[in-house]
C-alpha positions as CSV (number, residue, x, y, z in Angstrom):
1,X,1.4,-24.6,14.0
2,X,-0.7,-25.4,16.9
3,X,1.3,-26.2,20.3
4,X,0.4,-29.7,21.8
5,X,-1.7,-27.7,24.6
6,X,-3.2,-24.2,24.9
7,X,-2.3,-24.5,29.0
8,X,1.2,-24.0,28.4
9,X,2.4,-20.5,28.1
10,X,3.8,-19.8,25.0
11,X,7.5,-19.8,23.9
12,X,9.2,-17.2,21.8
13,X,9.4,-19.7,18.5
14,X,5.4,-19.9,18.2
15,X,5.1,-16.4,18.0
16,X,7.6,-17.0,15.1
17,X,6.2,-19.8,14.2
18,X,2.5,-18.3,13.5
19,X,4.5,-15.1,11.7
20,X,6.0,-17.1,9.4
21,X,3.1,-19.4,8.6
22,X,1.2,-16.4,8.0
23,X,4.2,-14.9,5.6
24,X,3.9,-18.8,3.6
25,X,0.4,-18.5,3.4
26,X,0.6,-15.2,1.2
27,X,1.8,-16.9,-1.3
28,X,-0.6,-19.8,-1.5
29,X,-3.6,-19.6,-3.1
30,X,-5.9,-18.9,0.2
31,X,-3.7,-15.7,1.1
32,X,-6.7,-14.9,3.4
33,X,-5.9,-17.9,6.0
34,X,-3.0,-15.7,7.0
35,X,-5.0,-12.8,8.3
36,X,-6.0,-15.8,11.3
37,X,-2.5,-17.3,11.7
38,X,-1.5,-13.6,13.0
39,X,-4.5,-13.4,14.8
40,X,-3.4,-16.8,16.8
41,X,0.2,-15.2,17.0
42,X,-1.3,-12.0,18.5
43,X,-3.3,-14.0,21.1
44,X,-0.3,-15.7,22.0
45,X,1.8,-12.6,22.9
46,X,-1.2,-11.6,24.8
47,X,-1.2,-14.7,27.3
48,X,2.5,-14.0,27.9
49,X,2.0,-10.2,28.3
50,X,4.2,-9.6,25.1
51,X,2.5,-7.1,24.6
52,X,2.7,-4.9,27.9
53,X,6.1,-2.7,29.1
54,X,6.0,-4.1,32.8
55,X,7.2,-7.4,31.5
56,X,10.4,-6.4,30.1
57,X,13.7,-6.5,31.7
58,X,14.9,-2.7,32.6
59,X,18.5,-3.1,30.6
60,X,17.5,-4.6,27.6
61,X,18.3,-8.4,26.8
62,X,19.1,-10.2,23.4
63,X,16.1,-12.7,24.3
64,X,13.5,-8.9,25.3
65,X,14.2,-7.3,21.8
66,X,13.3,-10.7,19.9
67,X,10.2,-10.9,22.0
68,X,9.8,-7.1,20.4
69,X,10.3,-7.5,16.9
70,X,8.0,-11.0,17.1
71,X,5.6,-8.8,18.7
72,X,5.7,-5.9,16.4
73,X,6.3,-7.8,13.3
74,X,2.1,-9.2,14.1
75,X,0.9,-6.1,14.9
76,X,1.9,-5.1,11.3
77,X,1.1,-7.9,9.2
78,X,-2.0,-7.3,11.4
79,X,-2.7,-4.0,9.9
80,X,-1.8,-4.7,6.9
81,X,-3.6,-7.9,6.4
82,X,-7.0,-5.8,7.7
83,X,-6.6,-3.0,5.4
84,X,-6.7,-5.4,2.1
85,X,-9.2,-8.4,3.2
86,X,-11.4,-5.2,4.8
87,X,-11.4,-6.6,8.6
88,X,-10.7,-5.7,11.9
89,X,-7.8,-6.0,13.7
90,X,-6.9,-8.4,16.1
91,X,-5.5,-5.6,18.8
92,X,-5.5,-1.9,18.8
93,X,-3.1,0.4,19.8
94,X,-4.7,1.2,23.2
95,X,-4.0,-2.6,24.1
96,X,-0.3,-2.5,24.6
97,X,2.2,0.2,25.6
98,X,5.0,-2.0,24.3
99,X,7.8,0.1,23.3
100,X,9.7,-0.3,19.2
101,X,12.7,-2.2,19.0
102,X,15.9,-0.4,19.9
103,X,17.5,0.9,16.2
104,X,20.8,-0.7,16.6
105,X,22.0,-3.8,13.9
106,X,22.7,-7.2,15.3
107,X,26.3,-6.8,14.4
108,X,26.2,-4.1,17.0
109,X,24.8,-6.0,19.9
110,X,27.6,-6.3,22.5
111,X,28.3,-9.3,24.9
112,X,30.4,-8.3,27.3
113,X,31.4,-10.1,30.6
114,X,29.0,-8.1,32.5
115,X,26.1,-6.9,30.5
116,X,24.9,-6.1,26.5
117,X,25.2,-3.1,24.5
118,X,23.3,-1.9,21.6
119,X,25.8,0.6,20.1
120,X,25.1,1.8,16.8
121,X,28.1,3.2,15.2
122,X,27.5,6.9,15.2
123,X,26.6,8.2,11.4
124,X,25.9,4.7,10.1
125,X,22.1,4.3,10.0
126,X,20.1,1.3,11.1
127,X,18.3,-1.0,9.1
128,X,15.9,-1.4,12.4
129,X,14.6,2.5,11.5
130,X,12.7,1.8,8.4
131,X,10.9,-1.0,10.7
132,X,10.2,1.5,13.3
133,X,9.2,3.9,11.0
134,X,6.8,1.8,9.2
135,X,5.2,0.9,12.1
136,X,4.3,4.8,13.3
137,X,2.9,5.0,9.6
138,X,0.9,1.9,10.6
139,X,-0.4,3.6,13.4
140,X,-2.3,6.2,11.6
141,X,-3.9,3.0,9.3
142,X,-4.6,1.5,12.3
143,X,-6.8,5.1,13.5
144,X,-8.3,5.2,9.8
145,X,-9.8,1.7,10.1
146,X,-11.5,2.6,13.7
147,X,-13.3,5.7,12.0
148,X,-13.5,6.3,8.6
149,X,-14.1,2.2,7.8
150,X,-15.6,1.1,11.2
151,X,-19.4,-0.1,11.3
152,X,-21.9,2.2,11.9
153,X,-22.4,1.5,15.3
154,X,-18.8,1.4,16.6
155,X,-19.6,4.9,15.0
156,X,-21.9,5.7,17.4
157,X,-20.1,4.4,20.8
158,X,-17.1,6.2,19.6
159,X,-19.3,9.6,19.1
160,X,-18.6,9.5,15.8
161,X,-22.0,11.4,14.8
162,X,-22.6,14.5,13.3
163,X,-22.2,16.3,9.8
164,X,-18.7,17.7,10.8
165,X,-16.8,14.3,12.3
166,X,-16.1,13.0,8.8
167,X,-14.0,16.6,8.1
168,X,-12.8,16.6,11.4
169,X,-11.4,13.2,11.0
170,X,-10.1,13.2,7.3
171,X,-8.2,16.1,8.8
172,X,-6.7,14.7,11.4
173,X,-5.6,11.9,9.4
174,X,-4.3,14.1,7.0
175,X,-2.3,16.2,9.1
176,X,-0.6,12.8,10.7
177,X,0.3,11.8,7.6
178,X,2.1,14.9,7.1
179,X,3.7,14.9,10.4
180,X,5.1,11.6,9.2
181,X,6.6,12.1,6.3
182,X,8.3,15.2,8.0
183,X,9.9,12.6,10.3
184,X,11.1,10.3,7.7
185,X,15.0,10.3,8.6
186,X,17.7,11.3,6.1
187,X,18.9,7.8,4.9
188,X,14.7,6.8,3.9
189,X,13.6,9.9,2.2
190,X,12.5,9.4,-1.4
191,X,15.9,9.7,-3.4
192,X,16.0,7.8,-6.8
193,X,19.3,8.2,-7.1
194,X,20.0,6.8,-3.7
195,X,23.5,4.5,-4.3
196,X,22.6,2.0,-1.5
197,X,20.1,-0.3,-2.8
198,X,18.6,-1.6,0.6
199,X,17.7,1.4,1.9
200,X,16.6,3.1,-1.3
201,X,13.6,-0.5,-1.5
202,X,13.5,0.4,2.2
203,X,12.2,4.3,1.3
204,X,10.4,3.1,-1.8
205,X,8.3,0.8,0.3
206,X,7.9,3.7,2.6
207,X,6.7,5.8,0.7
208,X,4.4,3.7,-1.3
209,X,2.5,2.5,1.8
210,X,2.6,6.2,2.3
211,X,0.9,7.5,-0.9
212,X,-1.6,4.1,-0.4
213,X,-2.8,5.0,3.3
214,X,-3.4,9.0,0.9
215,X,-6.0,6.9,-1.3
216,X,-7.6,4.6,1.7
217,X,-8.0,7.9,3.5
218,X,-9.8,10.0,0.3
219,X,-11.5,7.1,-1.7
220,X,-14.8,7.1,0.6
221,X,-15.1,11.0,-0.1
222,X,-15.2,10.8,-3.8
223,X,-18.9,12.4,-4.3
224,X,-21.6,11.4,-6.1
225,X,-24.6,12.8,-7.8
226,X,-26.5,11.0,-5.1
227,X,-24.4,11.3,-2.2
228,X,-22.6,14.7,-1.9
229,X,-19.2,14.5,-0.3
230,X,-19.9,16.7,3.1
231,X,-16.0,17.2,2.5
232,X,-14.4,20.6,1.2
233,X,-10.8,17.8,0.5
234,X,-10.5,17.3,-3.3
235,X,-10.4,13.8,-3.0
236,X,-10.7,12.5,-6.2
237,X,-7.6,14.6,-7.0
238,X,-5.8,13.0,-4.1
239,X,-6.2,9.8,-5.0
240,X,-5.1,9.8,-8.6
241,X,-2.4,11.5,-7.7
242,X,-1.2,9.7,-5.1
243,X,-1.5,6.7,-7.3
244,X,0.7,8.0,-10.0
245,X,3.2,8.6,-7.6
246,X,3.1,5.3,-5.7
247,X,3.7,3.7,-9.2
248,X,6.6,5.9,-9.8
249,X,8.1,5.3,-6.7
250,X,8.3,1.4,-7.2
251,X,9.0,1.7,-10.7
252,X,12.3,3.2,-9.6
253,X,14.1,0.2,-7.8
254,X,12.0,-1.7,-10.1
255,X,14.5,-0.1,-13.1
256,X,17.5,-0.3,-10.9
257,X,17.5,-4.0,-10.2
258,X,15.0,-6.1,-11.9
259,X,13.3,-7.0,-8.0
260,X,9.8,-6.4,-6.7
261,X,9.1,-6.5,-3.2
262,X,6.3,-8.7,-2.5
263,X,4.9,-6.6,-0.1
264,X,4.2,-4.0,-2.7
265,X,1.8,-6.0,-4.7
266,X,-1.4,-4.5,-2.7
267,X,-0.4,-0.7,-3.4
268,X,0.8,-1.8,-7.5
269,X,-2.8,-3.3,-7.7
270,X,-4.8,-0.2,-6.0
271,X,-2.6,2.6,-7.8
272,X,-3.5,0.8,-11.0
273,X,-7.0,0.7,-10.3
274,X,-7.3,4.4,-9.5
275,X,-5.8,5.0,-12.7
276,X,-7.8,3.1,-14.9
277,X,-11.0,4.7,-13.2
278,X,-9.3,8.1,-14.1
279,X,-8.4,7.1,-17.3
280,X,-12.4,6.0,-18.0
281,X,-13.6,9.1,-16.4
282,X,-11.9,11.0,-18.7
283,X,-13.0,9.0,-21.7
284,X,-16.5,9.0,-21.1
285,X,-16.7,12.8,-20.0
286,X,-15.4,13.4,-23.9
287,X,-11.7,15.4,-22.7
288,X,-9.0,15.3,-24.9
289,X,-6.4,12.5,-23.7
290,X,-4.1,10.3,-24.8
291,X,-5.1,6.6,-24.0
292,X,-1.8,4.6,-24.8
293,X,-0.1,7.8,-22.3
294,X,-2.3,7.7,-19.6
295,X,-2.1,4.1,-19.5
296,X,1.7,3.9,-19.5
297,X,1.7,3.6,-15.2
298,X,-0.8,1.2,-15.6
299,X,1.4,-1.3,-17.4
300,X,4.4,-0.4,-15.0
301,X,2.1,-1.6,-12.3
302,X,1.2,-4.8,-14.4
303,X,4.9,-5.5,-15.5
304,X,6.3,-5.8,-11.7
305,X,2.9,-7.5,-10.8
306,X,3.7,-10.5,-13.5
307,X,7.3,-10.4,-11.9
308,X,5.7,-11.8,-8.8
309,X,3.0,-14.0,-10.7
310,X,5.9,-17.1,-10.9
311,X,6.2,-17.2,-7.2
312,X,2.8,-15.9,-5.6
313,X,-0.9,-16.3,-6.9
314,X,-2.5,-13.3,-6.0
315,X,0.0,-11.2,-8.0
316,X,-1.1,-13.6,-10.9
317,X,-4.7,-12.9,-9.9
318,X,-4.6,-9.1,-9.5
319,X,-2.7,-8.7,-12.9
320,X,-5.6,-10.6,-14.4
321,X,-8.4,-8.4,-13.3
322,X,-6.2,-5.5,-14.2
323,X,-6.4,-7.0,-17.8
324,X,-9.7,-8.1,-18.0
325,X,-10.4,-4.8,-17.2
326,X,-8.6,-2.5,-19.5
327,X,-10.1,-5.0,-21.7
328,X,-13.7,-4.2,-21.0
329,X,-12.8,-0.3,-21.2
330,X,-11.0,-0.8,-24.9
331,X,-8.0,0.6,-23.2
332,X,-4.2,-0.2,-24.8
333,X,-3.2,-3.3,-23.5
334,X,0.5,-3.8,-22.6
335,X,3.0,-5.2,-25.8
336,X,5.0,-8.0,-25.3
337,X,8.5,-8.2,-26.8
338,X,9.2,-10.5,-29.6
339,X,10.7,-13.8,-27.7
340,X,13.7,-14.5,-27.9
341,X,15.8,-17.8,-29.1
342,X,16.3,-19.9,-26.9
343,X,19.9,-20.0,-27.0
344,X,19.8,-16.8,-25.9
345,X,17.6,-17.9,-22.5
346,X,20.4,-20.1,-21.6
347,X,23.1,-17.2,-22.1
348,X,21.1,-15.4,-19.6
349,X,20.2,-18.0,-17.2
350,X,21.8,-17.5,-14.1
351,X,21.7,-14.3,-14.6
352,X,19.1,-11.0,-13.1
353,X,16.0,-11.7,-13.4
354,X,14.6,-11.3,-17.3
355,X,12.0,-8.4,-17.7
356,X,8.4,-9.3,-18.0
357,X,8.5,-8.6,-22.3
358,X,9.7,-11.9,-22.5
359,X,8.8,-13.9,-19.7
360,X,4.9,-14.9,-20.0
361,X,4.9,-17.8,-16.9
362,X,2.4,-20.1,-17.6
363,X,-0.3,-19.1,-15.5
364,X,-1.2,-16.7,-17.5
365,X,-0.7,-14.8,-20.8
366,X,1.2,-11.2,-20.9
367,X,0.0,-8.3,-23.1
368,X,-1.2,-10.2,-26.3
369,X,-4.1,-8.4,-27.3
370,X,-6.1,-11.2,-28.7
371,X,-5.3,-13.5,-25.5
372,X,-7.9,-13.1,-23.1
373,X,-7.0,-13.5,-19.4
374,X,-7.8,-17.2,-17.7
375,X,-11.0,-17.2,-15.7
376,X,-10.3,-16.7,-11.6
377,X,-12.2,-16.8,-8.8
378,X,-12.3,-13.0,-8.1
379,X,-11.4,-11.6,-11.2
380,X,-14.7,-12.3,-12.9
381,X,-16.5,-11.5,-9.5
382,X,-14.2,-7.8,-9.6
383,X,-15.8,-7.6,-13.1
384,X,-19.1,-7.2,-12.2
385,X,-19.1,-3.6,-10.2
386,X,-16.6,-1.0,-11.3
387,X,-19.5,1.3,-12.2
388,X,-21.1,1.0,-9.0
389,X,-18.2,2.4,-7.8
390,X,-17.4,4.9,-10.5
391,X,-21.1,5.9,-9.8
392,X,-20.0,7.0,-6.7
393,X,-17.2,10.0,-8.2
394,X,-17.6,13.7,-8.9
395,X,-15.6,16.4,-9.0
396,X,-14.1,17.9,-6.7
397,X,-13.4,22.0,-6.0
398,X,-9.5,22.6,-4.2
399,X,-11.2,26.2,-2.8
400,X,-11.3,25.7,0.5
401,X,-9.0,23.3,0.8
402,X,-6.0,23.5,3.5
403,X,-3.7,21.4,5.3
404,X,-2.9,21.1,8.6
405,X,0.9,21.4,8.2
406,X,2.5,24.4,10.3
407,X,2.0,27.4,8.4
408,X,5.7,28.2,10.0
409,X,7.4,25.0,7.7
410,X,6.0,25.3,4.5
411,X,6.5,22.2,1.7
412,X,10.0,21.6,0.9
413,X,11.0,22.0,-2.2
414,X,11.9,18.3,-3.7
415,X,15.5,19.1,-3.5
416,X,16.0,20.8,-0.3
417,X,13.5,18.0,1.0
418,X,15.3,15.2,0.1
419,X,12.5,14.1,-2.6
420,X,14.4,14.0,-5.9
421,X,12.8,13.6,-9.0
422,X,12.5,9.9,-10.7
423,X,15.5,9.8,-12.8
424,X,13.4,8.1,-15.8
425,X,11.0,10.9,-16.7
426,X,11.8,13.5,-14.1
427,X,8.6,12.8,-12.8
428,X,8.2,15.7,-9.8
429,X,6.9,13.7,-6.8
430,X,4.0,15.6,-4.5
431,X,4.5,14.7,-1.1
432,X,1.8,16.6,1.2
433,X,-1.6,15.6,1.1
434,X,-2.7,19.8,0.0
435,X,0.4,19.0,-3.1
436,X,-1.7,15.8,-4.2
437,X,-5.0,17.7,-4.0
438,X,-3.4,20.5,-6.2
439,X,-1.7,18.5,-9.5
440,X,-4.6,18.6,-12.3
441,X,-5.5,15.0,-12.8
442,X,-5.8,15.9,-16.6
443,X,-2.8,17.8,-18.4
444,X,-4.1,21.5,-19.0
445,X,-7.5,21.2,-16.9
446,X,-8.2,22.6,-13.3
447,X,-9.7,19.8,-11.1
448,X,-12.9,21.7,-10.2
449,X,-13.7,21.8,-13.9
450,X,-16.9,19.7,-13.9
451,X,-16.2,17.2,-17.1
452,X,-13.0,15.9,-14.8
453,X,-15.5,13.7,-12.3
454,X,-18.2,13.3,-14.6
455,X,-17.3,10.7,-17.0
456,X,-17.2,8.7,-13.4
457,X,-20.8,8.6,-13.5
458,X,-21.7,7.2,-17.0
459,X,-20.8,5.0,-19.2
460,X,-21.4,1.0,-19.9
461,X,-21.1,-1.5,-17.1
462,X,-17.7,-2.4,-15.7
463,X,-17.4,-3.6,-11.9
464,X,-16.9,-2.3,-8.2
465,X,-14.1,-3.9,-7.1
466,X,-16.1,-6.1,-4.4
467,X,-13.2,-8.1,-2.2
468,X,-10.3,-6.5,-2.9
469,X,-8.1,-4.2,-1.2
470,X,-10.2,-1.6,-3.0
471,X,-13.1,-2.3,-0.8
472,X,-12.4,-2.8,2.8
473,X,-15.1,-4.6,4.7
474,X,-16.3,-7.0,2.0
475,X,-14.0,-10.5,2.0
476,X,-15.5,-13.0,4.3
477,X,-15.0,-16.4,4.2
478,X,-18.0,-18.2,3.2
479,X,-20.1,-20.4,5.9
């Protein structure tokens, strides 16, 4: 991966080169090492001046746009990298000016005799938008890790001080997010009955990095008894809802075609865990729920997780501490289907991809209540703190609550909006940020009823989720 000599300027194919690597090392066991092969690619793009405008040709070239979708693509592995280990970034967005790739297919780059064309046919969307448009969203992660997960002293020099900046900020945030989602073109808003399966993964993954950037935003505001939130947001609300519908949202393509994206794994893992806390909040605070219910988008998140598991460790990994933990809470456990002959394997060899019921790999064991999860580094470390964090929830009152959407465009209805409703359980999916705060968390209780958030603070001793994508700021490679 490293060129022969750092004094030659860097060629178009090691800035590929280090984004691939990193995209390989995902799926080793060491997923971590790939947070520095971007960090290499980025510095790379640097010494060229990749990364600035000025060096670009005027009319763009065939050779200008692949420098700008190398470029772009490490910027948002980057991000995206930073936001589960819980490190910086390698650049921020006041280091380049670089424009997004132009929105027009390959097939629609044209050669001609005296210059090149990028002519999308007119009504036929580009594939190139759901890139671009991911990238805007990746912007506002990008602001969120500078303020509301940056050191105490970057704090300072930025002038982030003061009772009021955490509000100020957590609505800013917020109101980007929903300036975002109105932007979302036609062909990507949230349709599960959306015919064209590329773009309806391309709107799924959308929107679940979407509703995961909601709970990164909320989760540090979740009061405790010993550290009031100073915010008026109902966080804790926020992030269980937005969990819910994150898992809904994948579960959808999941249904259609038996295919998880592998990028999703981070979001199926955190929505999960936000549930479970919910689900144990409730428990211990003595409401009336249904167990086997509430856990049902808990195994949806597990079931696409153990699709990954035969080809990437960490899925594997994560579904393990989701087990091990629904374990130590007494919570249902997912069933596996009886197995079937195999004869009937072979029929279906060749064939989709079988469901999860009857495809245990053999890293690990799916769903039998008397197998216990194998022993990983991580998932017995994750075991050891999720009441330090559940210590840290309380409920939260919606009065005074409001968004910073024009009051002149109200919420569209999921219909007029283009947000249909998932076709398995007409599950109705909240977009805004002031929607997510507003769904009870519980079935037939209000959100500022105090037994919601207090069955957060009690209750026998499960783990904080130290090293994960939970906790930003925490996974360090040891000296």
């Amino acid at each position: 991966m490293v060129r022969r000599s750092l004094l030659s300027p860097p060629r178009l194919y090691d800035l590929q080169l280090c984004f691939l690597t990193a995209v390989y090392l995902q799926g080793t066991s060491a997923p971590q090492a790939c947070w520095t092969a971007i960090g290499v690619g980025i510095r790379l793009a640097q010494d060229v001046g990749a990364h600035r405008r000025k060096v670009y040709s005027k009319a763009p070239t065939v050779e200008d746009e692949l420098w700008k979708r190398a470029f772009w693509c490490l910027v948002s592995m980057d991000r995206m990298m930073s936001i589960t280990l819980g490190r910086p970034c390698a650049i921020q967005d006041e280091d380049f000016d670089l424009e997004l790739p132009v929105e027009c297919d390959d097939e629609y780059w044209l050669v001609t005799e005296t210059d090149l064309k990028f002519q999308q046919p007119p009504g036929k969307p580009s594939r190139i938008t759901f890139f671009n448009c991911f990238q805007r969203l990746n912007q506002i992660l990008a602001f969120a890790l500078r303020t509301i997960y940056s050191i105490n002293k970057s704090k300072a020099l930025l002038g982030f001080v003061g009772q009021q900046w955490e509000q100020h900020i957590v609505a800013e945030l917020d109101s980007a997010l929903n300036k975002w989602i109105d932007s979302v073109p036609d062909h990507l808003r949230w349709d599960p009955n959306r015919e064209d399966l590329l773009f309806l993964n391309q709107s799924a993954f959308l929107y679940s990095q979407y509703y995961q950037l909601q709970i990164a935003v909320h989760r540090p505001f979740i009061p405790s008894p010993r550290k009031p939130s100073p915010l008026s947001f109902p966080s804790l609300a926020i992030c269980t809802n937005a969990a819910r519908s994150c898992t809904h949202v994948l579960d959808v393509p999941y249904q259609r075609s038996k295919m998880v994206l592998v990028y999703n794994q981070v979001a199926l893992f955190t929505s999960a865990i936000v549930l479970l806390l919910n689900i144990w909040g409730g428990k211990r605070s003595g409401l009336t729920t249904d167990p086997a219910r509430e856990m049902a988008d808990v195994h949806k998140c597990m079931r696409m997780l153990k699709h990954l598991e035969p080809r990437w460790h960490t899925a594997g990994r994560l579904w393990d501490v989701l087990y091990e933990l629904a374990s130590v809470g007494d919570l249902p456990l997912p069933q596996p289907s009886p197995a079937p002959s195999q004869k009937r394997e072979r029929e279906e060899e060749g064939s989709s991809p079988p469901s999860i019921a009857h495809t245990p790999s053999s890293t690990g064991s799916y769903g039998s209540p008397e197998a216990m999860p194998r022993s990983i580094a991580g998932s017995r470390r994750a075991t050891h703190a999720i009441q330090a964090h559940a210590h840290a929830q309380a409920s939260q009152h919606s009065h005074g609550y409001s968004t910073h959407r024009s009051m002149h465009s109200p919420a569209p209805s999921a219909s007029s909006h283009g947000h249909g409703h998932n076709h398995n359980n007409n599950f109705a999916l909240p977009i805004y940020t002031e929607e997510l705060g507003r769904i009870p968390i519980h079935p037939g209780i209000n959100n500022s009823d105090p037994l919601v958030a207090s069955g957060w603070h009690t209750g026998p001793q499960v783990p904080s989720m130290q090293g994960s994508a939970f906790t930003p700021h925490t996974t360090y490679t040891r000296r």
